[in-house]
C-alpha positions in Angstrom: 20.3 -49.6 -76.2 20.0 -51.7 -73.3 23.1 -50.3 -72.1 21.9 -47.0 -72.2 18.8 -47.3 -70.5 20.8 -49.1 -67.6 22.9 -46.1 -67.6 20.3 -43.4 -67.4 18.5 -45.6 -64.3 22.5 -45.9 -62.6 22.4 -41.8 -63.0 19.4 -41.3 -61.4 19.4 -43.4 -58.6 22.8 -41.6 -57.9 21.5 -38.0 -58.2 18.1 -38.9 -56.4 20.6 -40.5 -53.6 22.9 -37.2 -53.2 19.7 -34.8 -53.9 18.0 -37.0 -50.8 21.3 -36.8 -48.6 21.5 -32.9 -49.3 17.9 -32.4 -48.3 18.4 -34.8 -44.9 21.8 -31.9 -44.1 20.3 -28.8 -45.1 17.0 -29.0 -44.3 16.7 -27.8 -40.9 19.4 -25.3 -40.8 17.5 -24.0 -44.3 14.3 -23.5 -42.7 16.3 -22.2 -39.5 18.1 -19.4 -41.4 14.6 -18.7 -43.7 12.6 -17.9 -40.8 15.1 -15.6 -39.0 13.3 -12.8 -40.2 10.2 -13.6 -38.4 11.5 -13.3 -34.8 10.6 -16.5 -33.7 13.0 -18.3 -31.2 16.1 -20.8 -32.3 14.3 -23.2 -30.9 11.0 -23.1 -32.5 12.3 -22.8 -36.2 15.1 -25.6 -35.0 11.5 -27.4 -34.4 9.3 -26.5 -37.4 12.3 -27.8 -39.2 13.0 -30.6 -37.3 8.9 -31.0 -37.8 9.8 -31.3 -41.7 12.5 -34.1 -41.6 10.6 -36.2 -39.2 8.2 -36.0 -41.7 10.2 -36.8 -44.8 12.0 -39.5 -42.6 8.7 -41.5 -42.2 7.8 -40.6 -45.9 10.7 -42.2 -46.8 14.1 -42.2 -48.7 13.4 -40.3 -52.4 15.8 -42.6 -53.6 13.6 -45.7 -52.9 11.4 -45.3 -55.2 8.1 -45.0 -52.6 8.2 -42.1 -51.1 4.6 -41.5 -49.2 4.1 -37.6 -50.4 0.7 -37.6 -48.8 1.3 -38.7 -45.4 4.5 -36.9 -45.4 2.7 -34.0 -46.1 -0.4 -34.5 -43.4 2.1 -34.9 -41.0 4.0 -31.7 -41.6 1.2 -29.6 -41.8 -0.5 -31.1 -38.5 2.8 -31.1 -36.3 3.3 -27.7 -37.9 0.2 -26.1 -37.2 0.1 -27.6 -33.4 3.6 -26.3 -33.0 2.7 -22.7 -34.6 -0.6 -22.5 -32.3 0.5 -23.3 -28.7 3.2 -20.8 -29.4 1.2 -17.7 -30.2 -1.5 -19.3 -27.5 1.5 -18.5 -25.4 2.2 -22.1 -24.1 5.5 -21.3 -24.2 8.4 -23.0 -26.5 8.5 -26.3 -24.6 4.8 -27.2 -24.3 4.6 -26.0 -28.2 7.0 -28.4 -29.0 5.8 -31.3 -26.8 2.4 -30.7 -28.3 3.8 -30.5 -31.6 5.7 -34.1 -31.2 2.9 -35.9 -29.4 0.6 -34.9 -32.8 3.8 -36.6 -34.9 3.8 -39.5 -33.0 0.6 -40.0 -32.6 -0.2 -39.7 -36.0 2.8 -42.1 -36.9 1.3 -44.6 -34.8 -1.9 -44.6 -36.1 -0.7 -45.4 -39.7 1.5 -47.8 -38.4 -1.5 -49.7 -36.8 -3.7 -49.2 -40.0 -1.1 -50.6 -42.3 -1.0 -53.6 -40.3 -4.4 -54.5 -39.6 -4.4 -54.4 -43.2 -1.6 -56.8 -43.6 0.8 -54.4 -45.1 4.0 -54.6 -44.7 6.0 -51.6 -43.0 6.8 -48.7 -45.2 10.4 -48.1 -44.9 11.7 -45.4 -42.9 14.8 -42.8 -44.4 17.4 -43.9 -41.6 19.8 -41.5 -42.3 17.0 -38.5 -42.1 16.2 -39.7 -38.4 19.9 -39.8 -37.6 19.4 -36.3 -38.7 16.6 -35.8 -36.5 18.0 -37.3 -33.4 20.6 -34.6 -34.0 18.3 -31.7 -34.7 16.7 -32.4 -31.3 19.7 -33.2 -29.7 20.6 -29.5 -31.0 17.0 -28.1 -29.6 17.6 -29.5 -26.3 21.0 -27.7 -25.8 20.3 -24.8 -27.6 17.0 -24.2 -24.9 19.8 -24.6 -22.5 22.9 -22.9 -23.8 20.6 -19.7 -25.6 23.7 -19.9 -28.2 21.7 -20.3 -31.7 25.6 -20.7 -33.2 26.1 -24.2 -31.1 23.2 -25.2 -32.8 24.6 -24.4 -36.4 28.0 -26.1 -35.2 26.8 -29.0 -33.6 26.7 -31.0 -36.8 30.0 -30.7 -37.1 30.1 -33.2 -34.8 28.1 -35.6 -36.2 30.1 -34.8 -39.6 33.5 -35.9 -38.4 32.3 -39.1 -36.7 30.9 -39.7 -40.0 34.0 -39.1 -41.6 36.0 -40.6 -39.0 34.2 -44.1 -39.4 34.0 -43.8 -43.0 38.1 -44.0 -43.0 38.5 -46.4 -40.6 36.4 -48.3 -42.8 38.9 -49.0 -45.2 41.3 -51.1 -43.4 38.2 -53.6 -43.5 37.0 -56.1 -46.0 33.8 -53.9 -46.6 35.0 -50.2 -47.3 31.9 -47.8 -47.3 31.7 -47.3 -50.4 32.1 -51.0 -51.4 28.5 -51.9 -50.0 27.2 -48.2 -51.1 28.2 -48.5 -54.6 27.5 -52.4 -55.2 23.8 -51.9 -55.9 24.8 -49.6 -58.5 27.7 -51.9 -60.0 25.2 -54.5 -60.3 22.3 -52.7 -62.0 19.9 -55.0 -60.5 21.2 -57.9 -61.9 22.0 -60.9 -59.3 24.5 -62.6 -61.4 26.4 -58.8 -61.4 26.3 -58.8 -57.8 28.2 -62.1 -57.8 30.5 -60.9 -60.3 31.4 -57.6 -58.3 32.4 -59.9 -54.9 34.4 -62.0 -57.5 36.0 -59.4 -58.5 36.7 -57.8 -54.9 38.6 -61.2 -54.2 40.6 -61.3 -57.0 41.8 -58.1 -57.6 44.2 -55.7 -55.5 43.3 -53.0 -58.2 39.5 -53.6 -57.6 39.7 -53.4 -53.9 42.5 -50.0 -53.9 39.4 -48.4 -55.9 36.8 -48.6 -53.9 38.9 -48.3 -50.8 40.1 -44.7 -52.3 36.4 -43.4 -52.9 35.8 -44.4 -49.4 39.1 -42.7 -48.1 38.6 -39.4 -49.8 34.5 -39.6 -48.2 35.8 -39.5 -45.1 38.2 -36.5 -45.9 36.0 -34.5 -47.2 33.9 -34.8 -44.1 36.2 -33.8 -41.9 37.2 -31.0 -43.8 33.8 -29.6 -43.8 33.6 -30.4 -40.4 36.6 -27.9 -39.7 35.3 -25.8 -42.4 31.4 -25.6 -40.6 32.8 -24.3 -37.2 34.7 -21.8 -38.9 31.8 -20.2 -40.2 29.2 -20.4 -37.8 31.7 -18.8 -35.2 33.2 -16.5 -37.4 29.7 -14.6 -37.5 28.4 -13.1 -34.2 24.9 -15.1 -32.6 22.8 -12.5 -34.1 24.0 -13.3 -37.7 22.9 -17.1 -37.2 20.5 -16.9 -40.2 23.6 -15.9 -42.7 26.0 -18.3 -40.9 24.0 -21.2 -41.1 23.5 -20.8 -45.1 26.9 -20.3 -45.2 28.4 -23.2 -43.4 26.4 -25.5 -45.4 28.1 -24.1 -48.6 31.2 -26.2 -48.2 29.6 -29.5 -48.0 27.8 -29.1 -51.3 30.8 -27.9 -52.7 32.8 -30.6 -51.9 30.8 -33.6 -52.2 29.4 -32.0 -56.1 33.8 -32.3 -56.6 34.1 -35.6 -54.8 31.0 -37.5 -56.9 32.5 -35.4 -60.2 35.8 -37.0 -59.6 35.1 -40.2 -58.6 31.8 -40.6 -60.7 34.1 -39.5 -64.2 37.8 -40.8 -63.8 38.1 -43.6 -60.4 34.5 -45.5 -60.7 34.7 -46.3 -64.3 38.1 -47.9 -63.9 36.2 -50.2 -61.9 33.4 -51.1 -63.8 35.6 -52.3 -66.5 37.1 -54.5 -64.4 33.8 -56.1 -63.7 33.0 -55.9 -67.1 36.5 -58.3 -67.8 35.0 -60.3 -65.0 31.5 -61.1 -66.7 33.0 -61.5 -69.9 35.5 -64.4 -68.5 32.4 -66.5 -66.5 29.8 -65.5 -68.7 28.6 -68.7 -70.3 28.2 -68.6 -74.3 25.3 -69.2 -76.2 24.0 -72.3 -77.1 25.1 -71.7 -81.1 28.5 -71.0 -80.2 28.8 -73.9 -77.7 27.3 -76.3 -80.9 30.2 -74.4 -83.1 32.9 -75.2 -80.8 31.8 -78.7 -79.7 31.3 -79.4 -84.2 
């Protein structure tokens, strides 16, 4: 039973990690493609859903277990509704957006001075959903520049294959990726685990391949949807940007939903039983069965 129940927790850590992951990818370009219709500029719905990360990056990781809906949700709706006014005031796009952050950070500030005047500690912040952000401004800034809204659909294709790139070179290390990635979940929270799993690392080849193969085929399918993304985006002219961008972000769901199938159902389990031998072989016995074999 006990097993179960750790097996059910390992599940949904893993889908709350991909489903956060996904949402960090997709959410701007989703909210860029759904507000095509409205005639705003690129760079405005780039904003309002660079507006929505920025606030699910402070919220926090969904995966962690203490995500701040509340604030998350202030914060959207006041950076929003600055951004939204200047613009039909007719500030212009980048006064609407400078409004629109210095509300964000302002905001952020303020609840990072609360929390520790109260002697909280910091809430975490989703890292990978402000490298995300950094990018989706990155992408505002060019795109204000360039008047191309199809560099900004490509642009993470970029930031996909330097992902991917890292991820591989990764291997020929000590900690692959997906070693320190998956460890957590090997473990199931339990320290002794843990130890087990770097044990296990140092004494077998077999151990070591595995994870260094889920790494490898990571970074491949990165780079593949890396190729795959500019094909799209540029295969459709600048005014079809809202069905480009829906459909470049196709692939990556695709492949990673075959990647975790494979892995998660014929490579990972292959290593869990080889912790599993591990445990077994240091576990100590119980004190009966130490009394029998001493008698």
């Amino acid at each position: 039973m006990h097993g179960t129940i750790d097996k059910r927790k390992q599940a949904g850590w893993l889908v709350l990690m991909v489903a956060n992951t996904a949402i960090d990818l997709l959410l701007p370009t989703v909210v860029f493609a759904l507000l095509a219709p409205t005639g705003l500029p690129a760079t405005i719905r780039l904003s309002l859903g660079g507006t929505l990360l920025a606030a699910k990056a402070i919220g926090g990781g969904l995966h962690a277990g203490e995500f701040r809906w509340r604030f998350a949700l202030a914060l959207a709706s006041a950076s929003t509704a600055v951004l939204l006014g200047c613009y039909f005031s007719e500030f212009g796009d980048t006064m609407s957006m400078v409004a629109s952050t210095v509300v964000a950070g302002l905001i952020v500030i303020g609840d990072l001075v609360r929390t520790r005047l109260r002697g909280n500690r910091t809430h975490p912040i989703d890292r990978f959903a402000v490298l995300v952000l950094a990018e989706v401004v990155a992408g505002i800034v060019l795109t204000s520049i360039s008047g191309d809204a199809r560099f900004v659909l490509a642009r993470s294709s970029l930031y996909i294959a330097v992902a991917g790139i890292v991820i591989l070179a990764s291997i020929c290390t000590e900690h692959p990726f997906m070693r320190d990635a998956l460890k957590p979940v090997a473990a199931k929270g339990d320290p002794l685990r843990a130890e087990g799993f770097d044990r296990t690392w140092l004494k077998s080849p077999r151990f070591r391949a595995i994870y260094r193969f889920v790494t490898a085929t990571l970074g491949v399918v990165l780079l593949i949807d890396a190729i795959l993304r500019v094909i799209v985006v540029y295969s459709y002219s600048a005014d079809q940007a809202g069905e480009s961008s829906l459909l470049s972000g196709l692939p990556l769901i695709v492949l990673v939903g075959l990647w975790l199938f494979i892995n998660r159902t014929f490579v990972v389990p292959r290593a869990e039983r080889l912790l599993d031998l591990e445990m077994a072989r240091t576990q100590p016995l119980p004190e009966a069965d130490r009394q029998l074999g001493a008698g």
